[in-house]
N, C-alpha and C positions, 0 to 999 in steps of 0.2 A: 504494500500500500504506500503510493506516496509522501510525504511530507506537506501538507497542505497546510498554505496559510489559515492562521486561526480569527476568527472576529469574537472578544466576549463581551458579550452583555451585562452591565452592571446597573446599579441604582440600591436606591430604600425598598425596604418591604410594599409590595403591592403597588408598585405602579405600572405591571404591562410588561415586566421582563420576557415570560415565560411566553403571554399572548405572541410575542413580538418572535422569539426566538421559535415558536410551533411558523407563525405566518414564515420564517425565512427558507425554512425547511419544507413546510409543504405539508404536514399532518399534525396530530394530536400528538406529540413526540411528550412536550410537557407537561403537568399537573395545572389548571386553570381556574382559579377560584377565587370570592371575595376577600377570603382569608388571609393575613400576613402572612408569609411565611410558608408559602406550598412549597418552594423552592427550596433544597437544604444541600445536596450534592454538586458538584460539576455536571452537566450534562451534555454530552456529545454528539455532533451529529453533523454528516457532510450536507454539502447547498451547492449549488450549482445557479450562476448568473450570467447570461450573456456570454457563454462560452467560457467563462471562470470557473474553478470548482474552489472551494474551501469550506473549511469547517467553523462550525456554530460552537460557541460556547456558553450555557446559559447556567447562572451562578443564582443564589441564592440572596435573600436580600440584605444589604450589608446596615451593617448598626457600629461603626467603630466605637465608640464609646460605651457600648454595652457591653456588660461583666458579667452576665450570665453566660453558663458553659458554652448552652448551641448554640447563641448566636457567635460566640466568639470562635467556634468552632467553624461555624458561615461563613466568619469573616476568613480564616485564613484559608479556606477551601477558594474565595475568590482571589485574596490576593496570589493563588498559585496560578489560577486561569488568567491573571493580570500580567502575570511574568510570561506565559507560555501565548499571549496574543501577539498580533501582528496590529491588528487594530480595537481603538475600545471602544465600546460605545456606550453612552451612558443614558439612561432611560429616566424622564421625570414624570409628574404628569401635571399637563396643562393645565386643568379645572381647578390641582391644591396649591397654582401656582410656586415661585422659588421658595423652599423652606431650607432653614441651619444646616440640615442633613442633605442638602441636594448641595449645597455650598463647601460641606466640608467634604464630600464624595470628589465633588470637581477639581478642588484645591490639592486635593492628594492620587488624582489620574496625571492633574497638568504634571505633578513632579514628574512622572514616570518618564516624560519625553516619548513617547509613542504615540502617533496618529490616533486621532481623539475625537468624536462628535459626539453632538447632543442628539437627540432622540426625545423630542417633546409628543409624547402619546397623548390618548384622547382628544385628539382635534379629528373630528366625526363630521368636519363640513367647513368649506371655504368661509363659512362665517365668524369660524372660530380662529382662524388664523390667527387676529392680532394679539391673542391669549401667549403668541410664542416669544415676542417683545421682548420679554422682560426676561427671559434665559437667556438672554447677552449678558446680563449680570456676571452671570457663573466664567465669565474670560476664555469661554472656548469658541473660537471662531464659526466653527462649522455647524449649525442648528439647524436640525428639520424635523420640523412641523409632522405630525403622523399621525394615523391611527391601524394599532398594530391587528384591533378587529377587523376592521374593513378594507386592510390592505391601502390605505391613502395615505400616498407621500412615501412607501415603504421604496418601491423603485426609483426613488431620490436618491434615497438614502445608501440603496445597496450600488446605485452608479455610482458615488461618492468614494465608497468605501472599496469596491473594486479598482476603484483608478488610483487607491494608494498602495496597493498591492505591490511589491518589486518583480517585473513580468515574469523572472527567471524561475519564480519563486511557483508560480502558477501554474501547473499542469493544466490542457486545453481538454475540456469536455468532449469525447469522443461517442462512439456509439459502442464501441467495448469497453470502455475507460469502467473504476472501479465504481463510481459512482454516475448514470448514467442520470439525466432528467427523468419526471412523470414517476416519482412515488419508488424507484429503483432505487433510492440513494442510498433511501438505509435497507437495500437488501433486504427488505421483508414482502416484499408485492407478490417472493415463490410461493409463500408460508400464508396469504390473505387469502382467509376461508377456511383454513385448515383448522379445524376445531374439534371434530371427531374421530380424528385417523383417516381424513378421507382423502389425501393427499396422491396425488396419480403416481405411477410405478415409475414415470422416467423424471424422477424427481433430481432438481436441478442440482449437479456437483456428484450425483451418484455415478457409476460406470456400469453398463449391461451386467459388470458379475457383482452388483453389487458395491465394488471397492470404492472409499471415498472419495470423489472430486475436489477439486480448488473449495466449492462453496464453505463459508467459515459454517464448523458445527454450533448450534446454535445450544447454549446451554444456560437454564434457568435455575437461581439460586432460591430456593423456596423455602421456607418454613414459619415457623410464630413469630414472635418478637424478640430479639434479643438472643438469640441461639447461636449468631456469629457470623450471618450471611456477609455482611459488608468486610468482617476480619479476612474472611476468606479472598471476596476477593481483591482488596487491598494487597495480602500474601501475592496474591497468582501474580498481582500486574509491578507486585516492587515499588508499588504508591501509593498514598491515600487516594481515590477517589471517593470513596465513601466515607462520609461521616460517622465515627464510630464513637461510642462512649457506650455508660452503662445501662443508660437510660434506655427502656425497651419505645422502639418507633422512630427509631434517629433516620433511618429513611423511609419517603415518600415517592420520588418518581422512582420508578425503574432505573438503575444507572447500569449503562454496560461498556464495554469495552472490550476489543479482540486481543490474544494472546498467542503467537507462534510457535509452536514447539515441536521438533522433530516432523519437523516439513507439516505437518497439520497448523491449521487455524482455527482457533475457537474466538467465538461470541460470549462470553460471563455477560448473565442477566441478571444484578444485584437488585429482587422485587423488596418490596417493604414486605412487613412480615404481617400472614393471614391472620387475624381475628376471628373470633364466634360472630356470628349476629348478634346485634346487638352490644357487643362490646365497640363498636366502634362509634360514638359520641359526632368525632369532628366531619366537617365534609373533606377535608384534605384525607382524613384518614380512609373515609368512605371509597373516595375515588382512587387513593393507593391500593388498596385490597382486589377491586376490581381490577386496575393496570396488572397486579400482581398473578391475576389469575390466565388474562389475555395472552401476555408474556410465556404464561406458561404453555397454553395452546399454541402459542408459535412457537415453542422450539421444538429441539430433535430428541434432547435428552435434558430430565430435572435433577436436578440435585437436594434431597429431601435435606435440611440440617436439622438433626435434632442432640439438644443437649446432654449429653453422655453424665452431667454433676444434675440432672433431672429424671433423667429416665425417659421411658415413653409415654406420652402425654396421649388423653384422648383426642387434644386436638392437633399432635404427631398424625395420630389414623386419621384423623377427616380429612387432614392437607394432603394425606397419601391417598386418601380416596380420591381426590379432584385428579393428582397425578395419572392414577390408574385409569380413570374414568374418561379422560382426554385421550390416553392411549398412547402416552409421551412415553419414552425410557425412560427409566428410574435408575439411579443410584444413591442410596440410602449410606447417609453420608453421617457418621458418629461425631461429632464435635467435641473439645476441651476433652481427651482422653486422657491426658497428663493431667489434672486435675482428679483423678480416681485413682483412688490404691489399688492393686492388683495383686491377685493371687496366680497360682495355674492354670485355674479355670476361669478369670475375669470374664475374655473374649468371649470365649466357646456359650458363659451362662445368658452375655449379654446380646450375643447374636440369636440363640436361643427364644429371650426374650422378644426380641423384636419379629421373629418370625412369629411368635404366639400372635403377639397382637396385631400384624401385619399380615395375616396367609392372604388376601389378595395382592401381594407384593411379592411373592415367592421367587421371582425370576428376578428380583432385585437382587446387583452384589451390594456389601455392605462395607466400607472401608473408614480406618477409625484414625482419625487424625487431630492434630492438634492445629487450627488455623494461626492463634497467636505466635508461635514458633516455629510454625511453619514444619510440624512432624507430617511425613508420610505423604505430602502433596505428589510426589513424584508419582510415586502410586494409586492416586486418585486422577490423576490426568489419565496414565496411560489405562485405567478403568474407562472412562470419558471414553477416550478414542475406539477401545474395543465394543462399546456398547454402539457405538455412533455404529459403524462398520457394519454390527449384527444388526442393528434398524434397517438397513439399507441391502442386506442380504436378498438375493434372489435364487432357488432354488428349480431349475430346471425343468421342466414338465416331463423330460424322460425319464432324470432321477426320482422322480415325486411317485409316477409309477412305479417303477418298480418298487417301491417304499412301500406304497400301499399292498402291493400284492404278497410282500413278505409278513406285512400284520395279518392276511388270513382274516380279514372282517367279518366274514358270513358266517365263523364258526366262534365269535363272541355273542354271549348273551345279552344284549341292548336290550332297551327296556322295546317293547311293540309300541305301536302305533294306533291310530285309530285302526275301528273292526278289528282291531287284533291282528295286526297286519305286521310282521316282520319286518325289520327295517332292513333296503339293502344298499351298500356304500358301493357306488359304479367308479368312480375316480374323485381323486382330489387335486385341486391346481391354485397357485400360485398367483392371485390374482394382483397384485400390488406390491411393494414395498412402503416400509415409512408410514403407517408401522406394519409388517409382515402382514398379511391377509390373504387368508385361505378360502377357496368355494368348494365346497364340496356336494356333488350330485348325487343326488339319494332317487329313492323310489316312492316316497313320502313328501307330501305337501308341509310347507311351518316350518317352526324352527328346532332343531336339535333338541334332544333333552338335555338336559347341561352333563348327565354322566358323558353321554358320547363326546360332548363340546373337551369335555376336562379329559377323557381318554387320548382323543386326536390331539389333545394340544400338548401333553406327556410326551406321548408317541415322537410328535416333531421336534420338539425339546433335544430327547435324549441323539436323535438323528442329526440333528440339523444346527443344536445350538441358542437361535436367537440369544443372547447374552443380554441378559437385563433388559431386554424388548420386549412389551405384551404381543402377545397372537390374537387374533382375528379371526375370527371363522363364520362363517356365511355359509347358508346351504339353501338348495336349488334340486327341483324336481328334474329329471328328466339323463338321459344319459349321456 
């Protein structure tokens, strides 16, 4: 992936950062709410303008004078996006005209010496123009008037901002290029629809046997609050991107970021962490729980975290239920294992455990790491990559026969059918990858009784593998 220049987005809580950084990008990338404070992470994401590409950075709302932990923890999450930009832009808003806090924002960008505009939001109509006046105050030359809802005044702003760019710097939008226009940018338009397994067999990045292509594995960091998703992948990437502390809910949007390893590319999708009904009070919270579960329907493989100095929660199973239920891969992923005394049998009782309360998760592996220290990551990727691999597995429709002909079907005792009708299995076939799905032709109308479903899908297991992939199975009258 190139190096692409960065633009980040800054200002006070709740003036339009987030609206403004979704409008550059071209979707709902960000959390959008009345609420201060939706924004807590860096958030990333490529854009593309006039045959420019570069990348969006949208921060969280800054309070420098504020001494509570998150926010100061906001603040330094942006002054990293402030060091790592090419251009700033700083967001007010028109209607609460100049305030202290938009003054002392501006006064400590001018230090920085880097290309610098204003961004006066909520101007919803040429009559409000002359509302932008009085941001000359703030000493930075460049002000435009916006509205980051309606897209007015936004292609000022990005011709402005593009023409500071150093050209060298700028890879030219191509039609293979990594980020192409029209919703391609962030690589999710293969993954839009896919919500129940129902993704077609020549799924983009896989190769005819299967093997994985260029496209980044797409991997989502899931579990409750506070179990360690953001520690993790802070670990994976060698940086804070995520805002971490003890406080359970320190993330809200989705933050991700791609990681290279051993010629593969992966996606890390750090969601906020799922809640009960009803336990979620705020709307920021509201609509993170919902992104969190979205996130999880688009990727390839989840990554369940659950608290190893906890145990297994019942709402460990419900979050593992959504997992299994979307049809995602799973790796069930132990967290703060160093944090637990061990005996001989630690592992063996507490994997144990987790399959009790887990048996619709059976085909999950389970690997036990320390995210703070970083124990055992190595071992957790290369889990990732094998799981990814058997998602994408395709199994030949000659081997598939012969498969079936050496189970010998017709001389197992299946439960009957209606009138008493003997069930009989003509062939099975390979209808899909992503996630593995099977059709199998019977002699009976409906659907499977689940013994047969759970027999066939042993059977392909012990043959064939799928690796922490769920199976699919579909059946169809006729031969």
């Amino acid at each position: 992936m190139p190096n692409l220049p960065r633009i980040a987005i800054l200002g006070r809580p709740n003036v339009g950062k987030s609206s403004l950084f979704n409008r550059i990008c071209g979707r709902r990338r960000a959390l959008v709410g009345n609420e201060a404070g939706m924004t807590r992470d860096r958030l990333y994401a490529p854009a593309e303008w006039l045959g420019k590409r570069f990348e969006v950075v949208d921060t969280g709302g800054i309070i420098p004078a504020e001494k509570e932990l998150m926010a100061s923890e906001v603040f330094r999450q942006a002054r990293v996006a402030i060091e790592e930009a090419a251009h700033l832009v700083l967001v007010v808003d028109a209607r609460a005209g100049v305030v202290p806090l938009d003054e002392e924002l501006a006064q400590m960008l001018r230090r920085t010496g880097k290309p610098l505009s204003v961004a006066i939001n909520k101007v919803d109509s040429l009559a409000q123009s002359p509302l932008a006046a009085e941001f000359y105050r703030l000493g930075i030359r460049d002000v435009f008037p916006i509205s980051a809802e309606h897209g007015l005044g936004v292609d000022d702003l990005l011709d402005h901002i593009t023409g500071t760019f150093v050209s060298s710097d700028v890879p030219p939008a191509t039609a293979d290029s990594a980020f192409p226009a029209n919703e391609k940018r962030l690589e999710e338009s293969q993954l839009e629809g896919e919500t129940t397994g129902t993704r077609g067999e020549d799924e983009a990045g896989s190769d005819a046997d299967g093997t994985p292509g260029l496209r980044a594995i797409k991997v989502a960091i899931i579990g409750r609050p506070n179990v360690g998703k953001s520690t993790l992948l802070n670990r994976l990437l060698n940086q804070e991107r995520s805002i971490v502390t003890a406080a359970p809910g320190t993330t809200r949007d989705a933050v991700d970021a791609e990681v290279e390893r051993d010629g593969l590319c992966f996606r890390f999708v750090d969601t906020a962490g799922i809640r009960r009904k009803g336990k979620t009070k705020l709307l920021a919270e509201k609509l993170s729980v919902i992104q969190a579960r979205k996130h999880l329907e688009r990727s390839d493989v989840a990554l369940l975290i659950i608290d190893a100095t906890e145990g297994v929660s019942a709402l460990d199973t419900h979050i593992g239920g959504y997992a299994h239920e979307s049809h995602r891969s799973v790796v069930l992923v132990v967290n703060k294992w160093d944090a637990i005394k061990k005996g001989p049998t630690t592992t063996d009782d507490y994997t144990q455990t987790i399959r009790r309360r887990m048996k619709y998760l059976d085909y999950a592996p389970i690997v036990f790491i320390s995210a703070q220290k970083g124990h055992r990551l190595e071992k957790l990727v290369a889990t990732i990559a094998q799981v990814a691999a058997a998602r994408r597995h395709r199994v030949p429709t000659a081997e598939m026969n012969r498969f079936i002909a050496e189970l010998h079907l017709d001389d197992l005792p299946f439960p009957r059918g209606p009138a008493n009708k003997s069930l009989r299995i003509y062939y099975l076939t390979q209808a899909r990858a992503a996630p593995p799905t099977f059709v199998v032709f019977t002699n009976q109308a409906g659907q499977l009784h689940f013994s047969v479903e759970r027999y066939l899908e042993n059977r392909i297991r012990e043959r064939f593998g799928f690796f922490g992939t769920p199976i699919v199975i579909k059946s169809r009258v006729g031969r």
